[in-house]
N, C-alpha and C positions, 0 to 999 in steps of 0.2 A: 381798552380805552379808545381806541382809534375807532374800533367798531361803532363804539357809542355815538363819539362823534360824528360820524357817516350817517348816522341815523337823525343828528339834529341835536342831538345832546351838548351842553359846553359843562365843561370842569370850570367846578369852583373849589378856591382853598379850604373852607371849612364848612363844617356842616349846616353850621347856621345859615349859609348861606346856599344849603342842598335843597333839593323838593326832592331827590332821590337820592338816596345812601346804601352804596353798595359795598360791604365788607367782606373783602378779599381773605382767606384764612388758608394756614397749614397745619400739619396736625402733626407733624415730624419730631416735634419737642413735647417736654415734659408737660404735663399738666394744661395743653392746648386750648382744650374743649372747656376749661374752668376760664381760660382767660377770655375767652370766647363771648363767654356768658355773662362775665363782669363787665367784658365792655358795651355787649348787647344792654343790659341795664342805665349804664351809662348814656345810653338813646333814648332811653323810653320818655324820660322828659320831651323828646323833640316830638313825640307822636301827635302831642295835642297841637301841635303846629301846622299839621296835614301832611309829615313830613313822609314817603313810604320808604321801608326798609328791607336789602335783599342781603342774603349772607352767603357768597359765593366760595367754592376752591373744597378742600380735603375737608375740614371739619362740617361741612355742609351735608358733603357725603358721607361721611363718618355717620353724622347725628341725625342724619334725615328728617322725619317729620317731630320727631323729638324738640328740634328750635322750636315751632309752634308751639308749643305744650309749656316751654321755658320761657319764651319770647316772646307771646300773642300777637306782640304787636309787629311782628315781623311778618310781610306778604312773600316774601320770593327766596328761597330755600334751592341752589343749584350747583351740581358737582361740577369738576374742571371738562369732566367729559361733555356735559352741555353746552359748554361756553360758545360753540357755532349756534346752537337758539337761543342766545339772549336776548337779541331784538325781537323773536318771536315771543318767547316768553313776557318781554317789557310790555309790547302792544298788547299781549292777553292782559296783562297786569291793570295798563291802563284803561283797557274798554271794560274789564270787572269794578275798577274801583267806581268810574263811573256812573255804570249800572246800579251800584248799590248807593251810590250818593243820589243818585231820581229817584230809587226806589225807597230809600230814608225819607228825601222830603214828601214822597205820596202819602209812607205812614205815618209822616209828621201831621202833616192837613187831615189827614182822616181821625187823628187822632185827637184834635185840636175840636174837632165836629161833635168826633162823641163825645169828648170832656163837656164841649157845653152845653148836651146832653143830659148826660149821667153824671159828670162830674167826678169819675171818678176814673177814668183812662190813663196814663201815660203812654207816650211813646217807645216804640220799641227800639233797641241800640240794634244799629246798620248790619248789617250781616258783614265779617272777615272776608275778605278777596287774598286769598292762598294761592301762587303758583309755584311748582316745583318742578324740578328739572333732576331727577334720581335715577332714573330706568335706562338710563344708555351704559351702563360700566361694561358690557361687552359687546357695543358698537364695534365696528370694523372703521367707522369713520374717522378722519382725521382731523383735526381744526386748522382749516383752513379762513387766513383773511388775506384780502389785500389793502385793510384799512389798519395797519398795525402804526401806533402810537411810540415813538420812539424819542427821548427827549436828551439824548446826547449826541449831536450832530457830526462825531466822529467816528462814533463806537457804536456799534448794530447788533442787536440781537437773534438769530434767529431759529425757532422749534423746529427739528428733522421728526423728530420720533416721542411721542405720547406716552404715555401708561410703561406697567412693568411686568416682564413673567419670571422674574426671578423667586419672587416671594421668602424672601431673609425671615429668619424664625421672628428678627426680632421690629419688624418693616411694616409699618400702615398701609405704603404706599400701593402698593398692588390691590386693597382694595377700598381705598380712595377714586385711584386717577387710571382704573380699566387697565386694560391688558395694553403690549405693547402695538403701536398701529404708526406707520409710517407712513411719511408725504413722498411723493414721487423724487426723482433727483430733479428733471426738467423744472418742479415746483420750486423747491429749494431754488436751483440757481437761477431761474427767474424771477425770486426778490433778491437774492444777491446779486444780480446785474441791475435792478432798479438800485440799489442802495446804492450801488457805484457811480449808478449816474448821478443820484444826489448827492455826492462830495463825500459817502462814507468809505473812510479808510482801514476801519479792522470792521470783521466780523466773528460773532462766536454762535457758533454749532451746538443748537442746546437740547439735551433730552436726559431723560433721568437713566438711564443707560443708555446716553448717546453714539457707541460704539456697537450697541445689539440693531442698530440699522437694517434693515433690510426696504431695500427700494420696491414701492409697488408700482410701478411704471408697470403699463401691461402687457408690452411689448420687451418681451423676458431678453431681445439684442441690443435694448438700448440702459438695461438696466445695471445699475453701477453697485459696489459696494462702500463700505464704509469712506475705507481709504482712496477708490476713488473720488468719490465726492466729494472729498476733503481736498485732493489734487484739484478737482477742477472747479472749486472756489477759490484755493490760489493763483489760479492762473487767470482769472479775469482782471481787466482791466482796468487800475486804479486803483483795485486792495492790494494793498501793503502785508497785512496781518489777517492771520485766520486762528484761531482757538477752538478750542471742543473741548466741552464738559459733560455731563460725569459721565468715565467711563470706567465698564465693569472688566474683571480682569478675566472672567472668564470669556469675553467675546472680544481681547484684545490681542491684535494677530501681529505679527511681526509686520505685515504689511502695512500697516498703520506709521511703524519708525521706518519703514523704507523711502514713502512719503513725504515724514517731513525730513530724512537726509533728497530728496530730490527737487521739494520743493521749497524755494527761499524765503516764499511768503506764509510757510505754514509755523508758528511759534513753536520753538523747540521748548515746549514746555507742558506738562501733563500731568494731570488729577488723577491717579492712581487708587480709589480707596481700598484698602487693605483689610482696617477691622482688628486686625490681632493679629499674633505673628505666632498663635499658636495652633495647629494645626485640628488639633480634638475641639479647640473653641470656635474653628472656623468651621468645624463637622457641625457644631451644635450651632449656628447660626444661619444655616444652612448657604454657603457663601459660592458651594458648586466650586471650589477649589481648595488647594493645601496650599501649604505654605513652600512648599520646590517648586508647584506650579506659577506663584506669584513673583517669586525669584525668577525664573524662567524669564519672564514678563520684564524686570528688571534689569535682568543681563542683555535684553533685547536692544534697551535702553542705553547701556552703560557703554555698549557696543559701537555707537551711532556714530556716524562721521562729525556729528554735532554733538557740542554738550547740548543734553537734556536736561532742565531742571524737571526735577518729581518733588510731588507733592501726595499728601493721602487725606484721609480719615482714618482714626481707631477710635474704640469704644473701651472703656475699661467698668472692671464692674460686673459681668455679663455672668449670668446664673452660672454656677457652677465651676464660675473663673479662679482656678489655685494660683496661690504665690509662684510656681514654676512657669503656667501659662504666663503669666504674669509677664517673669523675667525672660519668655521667651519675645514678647514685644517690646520690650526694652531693648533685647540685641538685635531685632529687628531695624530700631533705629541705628545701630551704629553698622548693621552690615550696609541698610543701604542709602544713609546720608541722606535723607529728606531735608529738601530746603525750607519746607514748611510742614507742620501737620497740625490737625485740624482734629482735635480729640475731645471725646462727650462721657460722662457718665452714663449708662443703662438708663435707661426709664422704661416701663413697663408703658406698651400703647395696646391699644382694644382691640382685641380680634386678631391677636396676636399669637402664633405658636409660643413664643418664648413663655407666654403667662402662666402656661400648664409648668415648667421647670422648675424642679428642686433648686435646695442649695442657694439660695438668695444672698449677695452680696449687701453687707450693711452700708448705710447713706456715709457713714466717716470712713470706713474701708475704703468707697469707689474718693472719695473726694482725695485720701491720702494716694492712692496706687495714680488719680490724673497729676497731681502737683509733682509728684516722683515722673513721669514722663515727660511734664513738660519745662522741668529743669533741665533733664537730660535731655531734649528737642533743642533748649535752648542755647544749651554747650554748645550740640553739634552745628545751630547756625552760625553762633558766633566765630566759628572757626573756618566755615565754610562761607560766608560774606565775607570772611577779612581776604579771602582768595582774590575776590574783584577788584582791591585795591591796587593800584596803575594800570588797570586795562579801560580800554575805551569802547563805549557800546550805544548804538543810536537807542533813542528811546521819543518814544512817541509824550511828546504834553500832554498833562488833563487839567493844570490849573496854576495858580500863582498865589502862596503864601504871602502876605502883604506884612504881616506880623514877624514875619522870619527873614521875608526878602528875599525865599527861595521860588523856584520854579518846581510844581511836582509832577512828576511823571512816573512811567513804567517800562521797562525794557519787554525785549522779544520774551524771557525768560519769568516774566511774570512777579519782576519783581520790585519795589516800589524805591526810583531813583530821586531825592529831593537834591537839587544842582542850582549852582548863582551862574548868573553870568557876568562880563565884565562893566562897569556902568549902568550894571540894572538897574530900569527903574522903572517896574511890572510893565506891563502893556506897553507902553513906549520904548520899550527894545527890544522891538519889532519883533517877541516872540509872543506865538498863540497858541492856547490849548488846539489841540490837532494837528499842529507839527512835529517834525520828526527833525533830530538832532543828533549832534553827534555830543558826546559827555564825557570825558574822563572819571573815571571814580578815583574820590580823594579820601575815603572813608568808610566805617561802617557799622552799622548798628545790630541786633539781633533779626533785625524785622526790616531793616531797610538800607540802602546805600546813599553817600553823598556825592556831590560829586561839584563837577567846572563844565563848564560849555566849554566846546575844543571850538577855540575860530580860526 
């Protein structure tokens, strides 16, 4: 978005009020490419308005020229690996549709000529203006901006590393969003020291295996690793908080928790996806680890001069998943006490190893084996939030319940603190989203903590 804007573009709220409408998509969930289409439909009314339409991200690249064929009325069809030409692609958009809008009214008048001729002419309908952006999924290049769009003035996002090479049997993503391609570290922490001088106080480290990092700085003595880089975005001046997401477990090294036991500003807190906690369904999903390997990963954790809270993903459901694999992620949950997890049904996606596997798991099979997990998820946080109660933990603001008269925030550990304070009475005592507090916990819920301002 930031990009757009640098180019002249302004965002408006709704479509009606677009000349250009660009829809962002992922293809990660069930049934993506269906939704896709219903909502593409959903447009076609705007067409007769002169409105142009481009369909950007995974399911773009998924379906490639295919939109066309569904969508006619769609000009700009582009994968996430294009995203650094979309001002190029925009101007080719813009000088096409043009061209064909002079060249309609030439065969308008000519055709107006021969009508009153022959009287029997029509005019021809304008030629399509088509651009697409498909043929880079194995660029080396990275998406680099320095117009990036950011609309939480505390909290900063920022992309290390692109694309995937893990290729999971049962995974779009690798070939969606290209192989993995990395920004240099000097990149990185050169918008992390811009984001500090603009008053932002956390950042987060994002890549779809943001921990398979590798820095291409070309200069192999100033090039850093994971867990460096994640050091030396805590250490600049003015961030408070630093986060990283999603990381894979096979490219997760102990030096990563050495890190954040060394560094104060890095959150002791970590996305771990797991998958299953069976070891033959983690061979057939092709996950590049066992299940003593991800414990390994765990105890690395459990170890840490700091509590870590962990977090995951699992799937239930997965072709050929028995009632034993089954109850082997189940004890998964209780060996290693996830404060949250984050669990899907199977869904078959395109282009997918998994699609070729026997043994299909029925739709009420996967739906009863997720409610059966995330009861048993739900145990184990009830028991592990009640821990928090009389301890005291700063937590950063993001807003003010007015209906409730609470303040909500989040702590280091990633987890969501709703706190009063004494004589509150929202914004006029003196508290702001973007401050950082100190809170007692008075409480707590399955999913969230309560708490009191300490003054």
């Amino acid at each position: 978005m930031g990009t757009l804007v640098s180019e002249g573009y302004r965002q408006v709220e709704t479509v009606e009020e677009a000349d250009l409408v660009l829809y962002n998509t992922c293809s990660i969930r069930d049934k993506a490419e269906q939704k896709v289409f219903n909502r593409l439909s959903d447009y076609k009314k705007y067409k007769k308005q002169g409105k142009t339409f481009g369909v950007l991200g995974c399911v773009a690249q998924q379906e490639g020229e295919k939109i066309f064929e569904r969508a006619p009325y769609v000009s700009l069809v582009a994968g996430s690996a294009s995203y650094r030409r979309l001002p190029e692609m925009l101007r080719a958009l813009e000088v096409g549709e043009l061209e064909s809008a002079q060249l309609e009214k030439v065969r308008h008048e000519n055709a107006i000529l021969e009508a009153g001729n022959s009287g029997s002419r029509r005019p021809e309908a304008g030629s399509l203006v088509r651009i697409t952006g498909l043929d880079d999924r194995e660029t080396d290049e990275c998406f680099e901006t320095e117009f990036t769009a950011r609309t939480n003035p505390h909290r900063g996002y920022i992309t290390i590393i692109e694309g995937c090479d893990k290729f999971c049997s049962y995974c779009v993503v690798p070939y969606t969003r290209g192989k993995e391609r990395s920004r240099t570290s000097e990149s990185v922490l050169a918008e992390a020291r811009q984001m500090a001088d603009l008053g932002y106080t956390e950042i987060q480290l994002l890549g779809q295996n943001v921990n398979s990092y590798k820095d291409s700085e070309g200069n192999s003595r100033l090039r850093k690793t994971f867990a460096e880089l994640l050091a030396a975005v805590g250490e600049i001046s003015g961030i408070k908080r630093v986060r990283f997401t999603t990381s894979h477990p096979r490219d997760f090294g102990r030096d990563i928790v050495d890190a954040i036991d060394a560094v104060p500003t890095l959150c002791d807190h970590v996305h771990l996806p797991v998958q299953s906690g069976s070891t033959r369904m983690l061979d057939a999903m092709q996950r590049l680890y066992d299940r003593d390997q991800y414990l390994e990963r765990i105890a690395w954790m459990k170890a840490s001069k700091r509590e870590i809270s962990i977090t995951t993903d699992m799937i239930v459901g997965f072709p050929g998943e028995t009632e034993s694999d089954f109850e082997q992620t189940l004890s998964l949950l209780d060996e290693v006490g996830y404060d949250a997890v984050f669990a899907f049904k199977y869904s078959p996606r395109p282009n997918t190893p998994s699609l070729k596997l026997e043994d299909v798991i029925p739709d009420e099979e996967k739906a009863r084996r997720l409610d059966v997990l995330m009861t048993r998820q739900r145990e184990i946080q009830i028991a592990s939030y009640k821990r928090y109660i009389g301890t005291e933990c700063e937590v950063m603001v993001e807003g003010h319940n007015e209906a409730r008269g609470q303040w909500m925030s989040r702590t280091s550990h990633n987890k969501t603190l709703n706190f009063t304070a004494p004589g509150d009475a929202g914004l006029s005592s003196g508290i702001k989203p973007g401050m950082y507090v100190p809170v007692r916990v008075t409480g707590s819920f399955p999913n969230s903590l309560l708490g009191e301002l300490v003054v």
